[in-house]
Structure formats: structure tokens, C-alpha cells
N, C-alpha and C positions, 0 to 999 in steps of 0.2 A: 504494500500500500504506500503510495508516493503523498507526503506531507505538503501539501501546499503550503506554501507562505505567503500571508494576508496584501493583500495590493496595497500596496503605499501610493500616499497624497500629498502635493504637492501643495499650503499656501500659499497662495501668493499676493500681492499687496501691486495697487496699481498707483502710480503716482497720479496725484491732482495739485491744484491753485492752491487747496482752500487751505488744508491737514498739514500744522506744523511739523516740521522735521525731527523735533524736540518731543511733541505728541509720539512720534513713529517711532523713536527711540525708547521714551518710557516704554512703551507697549512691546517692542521687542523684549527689554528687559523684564517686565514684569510678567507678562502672559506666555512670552516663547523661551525665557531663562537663556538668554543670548548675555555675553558682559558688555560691558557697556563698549567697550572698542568693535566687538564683531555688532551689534547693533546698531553703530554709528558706520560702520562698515555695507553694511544692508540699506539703509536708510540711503545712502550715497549713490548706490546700483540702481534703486526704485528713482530716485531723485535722475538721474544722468541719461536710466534706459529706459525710464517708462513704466517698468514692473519688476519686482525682486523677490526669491523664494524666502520666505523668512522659515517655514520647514516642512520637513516629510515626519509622516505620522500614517499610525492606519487612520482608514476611513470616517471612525468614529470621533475618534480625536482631533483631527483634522477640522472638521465641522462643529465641534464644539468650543475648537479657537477661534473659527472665525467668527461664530454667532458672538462670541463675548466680542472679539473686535469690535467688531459691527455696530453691537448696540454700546461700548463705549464709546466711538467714535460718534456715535450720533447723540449720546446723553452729553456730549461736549458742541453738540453744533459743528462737527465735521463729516462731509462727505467721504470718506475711505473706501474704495471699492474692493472687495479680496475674493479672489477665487480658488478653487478648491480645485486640484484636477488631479487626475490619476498620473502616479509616475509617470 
């Protein structure tokens, strides 16, 4: 019997106008436990290319970071767009 291993998820964080870079950094720190140099690191990639993986997770996990994103980004008056996608 062949063990599959569970599909991993990519976050990913899309840059906008609105959502401080300082915002994107807390939130890598706090919710994705990035230190604060690879979070300012990330921040930079989303800022420069447009979108940046802040991590892989299973499926479950995945979707339950970005819902908290999400709604902290918007209990702050920011627009954050994050997508979830399959490795």
C-alpha cells in the first residue's frame, strides 16, 4: 500500500496601494512565524513582483491562515488579496 502525502498549499499575498508594508511584516511575523528579517524579506518580493509565497502548508492550514489574514486585514481597513493554491 503506497502512503500518499497530503498536497501542499501555497499562500500567497498579492501586492496592493493600500496595505502597509509594516502591516505585511507584522502579519508574516505573527500569523506565519517568519523572523522578522525573512518577513521583511517577503514583504520586498510581494512589494517588487507583485505576489510572494509567504508559505506551504496542507490544505487545511493553508486556508485557515489566510481566513485570519483576511479578516485582519480588513478589521484594519486594508485591502490584502491572498491566494491559496496547490503546490
Amino acid at each position: 500500500l503506497e502512503i500518499k502525502q497530503p498536497k501542499r498549499y501555497k499562500v500567497v499575498f498579492l501586492n496592493d496601494d493600500t496595505t502597509p508594508m509594516e502591516f505585511v511584516i507584522e502579519v508574516l511575523m505573527n500569523i506565519y512565524k517568519h523572523s522578522e528579517e525573512t518577513a521583511r524579506d517577503i514583504t520586498m518580493t510581494i512589494h517588487n513582483e507583485g505576489a510572494g509565497v509567504v508559505g506551504i502548508y496542507t490544505y487545511e492550514i493553508a486556508e485557515q491562515k489566510a481566513v485570519e489574514t483576511t479578516t485582519l486585514a480588513r478589521n484594519h481597513g486594508f485591502s490584502l488579496q491572498i491566494k491559496v493554491e496547490e503546490e
